[in-house]
N, C-alpha and C positions, 0 to 999 in steps of 0.2 A: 393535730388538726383542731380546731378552734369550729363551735357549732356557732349556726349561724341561727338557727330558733328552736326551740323547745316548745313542748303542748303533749296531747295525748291523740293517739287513733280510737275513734269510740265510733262503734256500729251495735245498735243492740242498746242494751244494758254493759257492754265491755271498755271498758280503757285500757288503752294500751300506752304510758307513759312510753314517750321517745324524744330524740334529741334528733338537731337537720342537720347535714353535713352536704356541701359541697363534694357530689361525683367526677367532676372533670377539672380540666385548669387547659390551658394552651400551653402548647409545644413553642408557638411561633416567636421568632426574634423581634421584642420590643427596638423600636425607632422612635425618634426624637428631631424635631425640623431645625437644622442650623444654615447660618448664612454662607453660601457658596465663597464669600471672598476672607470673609476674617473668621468664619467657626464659629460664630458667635448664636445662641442659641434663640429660638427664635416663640415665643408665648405667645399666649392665647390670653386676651382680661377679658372678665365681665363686666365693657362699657358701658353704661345709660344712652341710650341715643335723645335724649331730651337736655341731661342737664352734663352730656362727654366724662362726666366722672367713672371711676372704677368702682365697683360694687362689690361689697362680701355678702358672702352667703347667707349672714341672719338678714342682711336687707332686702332679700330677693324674695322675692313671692309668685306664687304659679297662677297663669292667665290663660283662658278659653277665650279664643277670637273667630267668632261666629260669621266675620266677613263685615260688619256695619258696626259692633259694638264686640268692648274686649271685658269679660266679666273676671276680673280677681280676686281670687281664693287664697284668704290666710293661714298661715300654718294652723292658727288655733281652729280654724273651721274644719280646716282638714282633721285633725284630730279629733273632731268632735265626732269625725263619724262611727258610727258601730263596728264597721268589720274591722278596724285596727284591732280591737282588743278581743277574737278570737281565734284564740290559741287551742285550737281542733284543727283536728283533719277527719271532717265525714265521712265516712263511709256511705252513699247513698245508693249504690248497684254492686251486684256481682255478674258482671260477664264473660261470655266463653272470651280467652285472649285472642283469638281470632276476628273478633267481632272489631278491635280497634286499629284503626288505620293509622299506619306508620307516618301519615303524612301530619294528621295530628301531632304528635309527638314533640316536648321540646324540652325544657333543662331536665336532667339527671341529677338526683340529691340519694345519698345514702342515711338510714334511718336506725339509727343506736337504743335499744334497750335501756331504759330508767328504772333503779332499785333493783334492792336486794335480790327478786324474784323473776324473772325474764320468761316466765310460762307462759302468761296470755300472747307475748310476742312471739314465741316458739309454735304456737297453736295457732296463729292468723296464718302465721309463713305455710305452716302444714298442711293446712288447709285450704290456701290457696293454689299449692303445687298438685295433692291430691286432684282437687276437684278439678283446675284444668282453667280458673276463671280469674280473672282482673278483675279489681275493686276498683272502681269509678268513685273517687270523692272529689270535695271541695274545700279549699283551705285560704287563711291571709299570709301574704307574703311581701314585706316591706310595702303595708299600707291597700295592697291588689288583693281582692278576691277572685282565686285562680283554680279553673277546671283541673284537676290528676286524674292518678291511675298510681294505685302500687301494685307492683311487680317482685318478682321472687329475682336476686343478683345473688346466686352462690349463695351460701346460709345465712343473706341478710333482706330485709324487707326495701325495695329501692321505692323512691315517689318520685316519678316522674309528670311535669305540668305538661297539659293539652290545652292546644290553642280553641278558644271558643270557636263554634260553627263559621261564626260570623267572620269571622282570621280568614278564612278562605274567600279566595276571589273566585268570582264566574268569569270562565274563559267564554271566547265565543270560537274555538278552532278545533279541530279533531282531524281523525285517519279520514283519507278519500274513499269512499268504498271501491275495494280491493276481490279480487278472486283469490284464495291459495289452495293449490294443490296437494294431492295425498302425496307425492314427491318431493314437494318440495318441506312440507310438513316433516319427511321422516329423514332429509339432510340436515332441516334444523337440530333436532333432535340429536341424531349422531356427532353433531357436534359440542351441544351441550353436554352429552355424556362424558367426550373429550376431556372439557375441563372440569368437571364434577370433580365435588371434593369435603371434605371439613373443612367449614370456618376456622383459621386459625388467626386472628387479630395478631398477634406478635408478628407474624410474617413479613406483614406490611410496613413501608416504613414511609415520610414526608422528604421523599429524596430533594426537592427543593430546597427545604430549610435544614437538610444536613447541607450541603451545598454552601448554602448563606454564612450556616456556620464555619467552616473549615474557609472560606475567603474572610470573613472577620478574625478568627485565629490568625492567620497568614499574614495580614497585613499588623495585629499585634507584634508578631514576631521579628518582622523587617523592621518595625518602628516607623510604619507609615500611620503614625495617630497623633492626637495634638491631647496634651493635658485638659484635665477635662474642668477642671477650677478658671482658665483661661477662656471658658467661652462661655462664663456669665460675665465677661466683663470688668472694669475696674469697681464696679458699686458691688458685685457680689449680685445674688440671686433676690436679693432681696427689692422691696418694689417702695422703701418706705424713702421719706424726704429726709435733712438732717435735721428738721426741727418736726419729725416723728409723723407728718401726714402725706397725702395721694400726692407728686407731682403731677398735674392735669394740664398746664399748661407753660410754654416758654416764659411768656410773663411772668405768669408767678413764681420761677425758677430765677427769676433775672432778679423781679426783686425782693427775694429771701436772700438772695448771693449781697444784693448792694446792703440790705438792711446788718445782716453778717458781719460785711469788709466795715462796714459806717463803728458797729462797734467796738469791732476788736482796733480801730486805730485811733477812736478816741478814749480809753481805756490805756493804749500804752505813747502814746505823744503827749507833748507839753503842748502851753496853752500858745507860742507858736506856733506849732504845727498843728493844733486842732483846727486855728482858722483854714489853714492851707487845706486842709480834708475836707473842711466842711465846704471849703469852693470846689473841690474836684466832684463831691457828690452830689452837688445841688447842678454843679454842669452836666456830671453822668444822669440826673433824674432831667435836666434837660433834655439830652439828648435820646432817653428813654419812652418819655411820654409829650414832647411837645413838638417836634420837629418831624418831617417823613422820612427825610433821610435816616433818620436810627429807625424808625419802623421797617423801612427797607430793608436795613441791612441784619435787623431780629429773623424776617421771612426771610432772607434769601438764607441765614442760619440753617435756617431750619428746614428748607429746601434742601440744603448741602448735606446736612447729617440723615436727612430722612434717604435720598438715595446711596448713600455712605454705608448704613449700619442695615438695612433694607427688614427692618424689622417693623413691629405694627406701629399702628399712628401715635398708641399712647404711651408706648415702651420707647418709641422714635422721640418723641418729646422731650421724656423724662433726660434719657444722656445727652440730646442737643441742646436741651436748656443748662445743665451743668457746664457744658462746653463751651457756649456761648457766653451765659454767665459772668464764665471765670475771667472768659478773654474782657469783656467790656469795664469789667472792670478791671481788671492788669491796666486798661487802656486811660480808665478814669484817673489811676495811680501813677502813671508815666506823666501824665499830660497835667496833672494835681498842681505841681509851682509853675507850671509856665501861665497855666489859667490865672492863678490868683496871682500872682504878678503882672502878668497882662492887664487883668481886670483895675492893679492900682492904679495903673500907669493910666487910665483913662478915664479912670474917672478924678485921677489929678489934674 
């Protein structure tokens, strides 16, 4: 197990060097969203809604939007603040554990003994079981200053976070006022004794997700599954162009594809056939940006693959622009000598 922070517990004049460990993990079966008709998997980007581009993470910045105005906070502000750099965990009460309410309550972290010497942590533990009381402290935790409480978990010290006061909502509902009787009082009772027992946690089990499991087994086993390299598609998982940046839109796919095709066939044709290319590409940049008819038939592309692949706008783009792309220009390279022959013939 790998600790997730380091610091010391100091109440007093005491430090108690300790390491933080994650207490829980989930049981439950991870899922993944794919397209109902081709498997194909189905993402999530971080678009700009200003400039449609895809965003990385150093570019992204944290915003408060107060309803009229949006105030943005830089990573270096953010760091500038104090509670990031303490690495304590206060001790500021010792309460009977009775005193705190389960509904408070919320992650579970296990607390590991630092150096050679583990007695001041063997002494809080003991001390907290004798006396019968929870330590209420306060600690930073990825960047949050967060309410605790340690607790004794079998011979280790646990820190459990408490939600501030404020976490809780004011209901406005409650019981109707009720009459109960000493009858009915003492059938409650004989029932509860019924089930009375020791907690034993192992008992219990998430009969659901055994369930979920043993039909995901099952269906391994018949060979009802599809390879799982096949549903990111021909590009692979990757989100990059082939000249290394974001596809964002069909345009710009269309023309990186013609600027591509333009050089690898002047590069391997002779200086006859360069003319012939250089007419097929100047009728494809024709037909790309001068005419409506090629604007048409870019959108209705892109129409066709966006209900096709049923994936997001900018991941829909990305393959319908390769796809389209490639065809228009196949179409510029079929149609390359009848153009420039055409073109002699008339203007002979």
């Amino acid at each position: 197990m790998r600790a997730i922070w380091s610091g010391e517990i100091t109440f007093g004049l005491v430090n108690v060097p300790v390491k933080l460990y994650g207490a829980t993990r989930s049981h439950d079966i991870s899922f993944h969203q794919v397209h109902d008709e081709d498997h194909g998997r189905i993402r999530y980007q971080r678009t700009c809604e200003v400039c449609g581009r895809v965003i990385d993470y150093e570019h992204i910045d944290k915003a408060y939007d107060d309803g009229d105005k949006t105030v943005v906070l830089t990573d270096e502000e953010l760091d500038a603040l104090p509670a990031e750099d303490n690495d304590e965990i206060d001790v500021v009460q010792f309460v009977p554990d009775e005193q705190v309410d389960p509904i408070l309550l919320g992650t579970s972290y296990l607390l590991e003994p630092v150096g050679r010497s583990s007695k001041a942590y063997v002494l809080l533990r003991r001390t907290l079981e004798d006396t019968e009381r929870t330590a209420i402290v306060t600690f930073t935790l990825r960047t949050k200053t967060r309410l605790g409480v340690l607790r004794i978990h079998e011979n280790l010290l646990a820190l459990q976070t408490l939600r501030w006061p404020t976490d809780l909502k004011d209901v406005d509902f409650g019981p109707s006022r009720t009459t109960i009787s000493a009858k009915e009082l003492k059938m409650s009772a004989a029932l509860v004794e019924q089930f009375s027992g020791d907690f034993e946690p192992e008992l219990f089990t998430d009969e659901y997700q055994e369930q979920l499991r043993e039909l995901v087994e099952a269906k391994l086993e018949e060979g009802d599954a599809v390879d799982t390299d096949a549903t990111f598609g021909e590009d692979g998982s990757t989100e990059e162009s082939d000249g290394g940046g974001k596809v964002i839109s069909l345009m710009d796919a269309l023309e990186r594809s013609v600027q591509k095709r333009r050089g690898s066939r002047a590069s391997t044709s002779g200086n006859g056939s360069t003319t012939a290319a250089g007419s097929a590409t100047k009728k494809s940049d024709t037909k790309k940006s001068g005419t409506a008819k090629a604007d048409s038939t870019v959108v209705g592309t892109k129409k066709t693959n966006t209900k096709k692949t049923g994936t997001q706008k900018s991941g829909t783009r990305k393959s319908g622009s390769k796809k389209s792309g490639s065809k228009k220009v196949s179409s510029a390279k079929s149609s390359g000598a009848d153009s420039a022959s055409g073109t002699s013939k008339k203007s002979a």
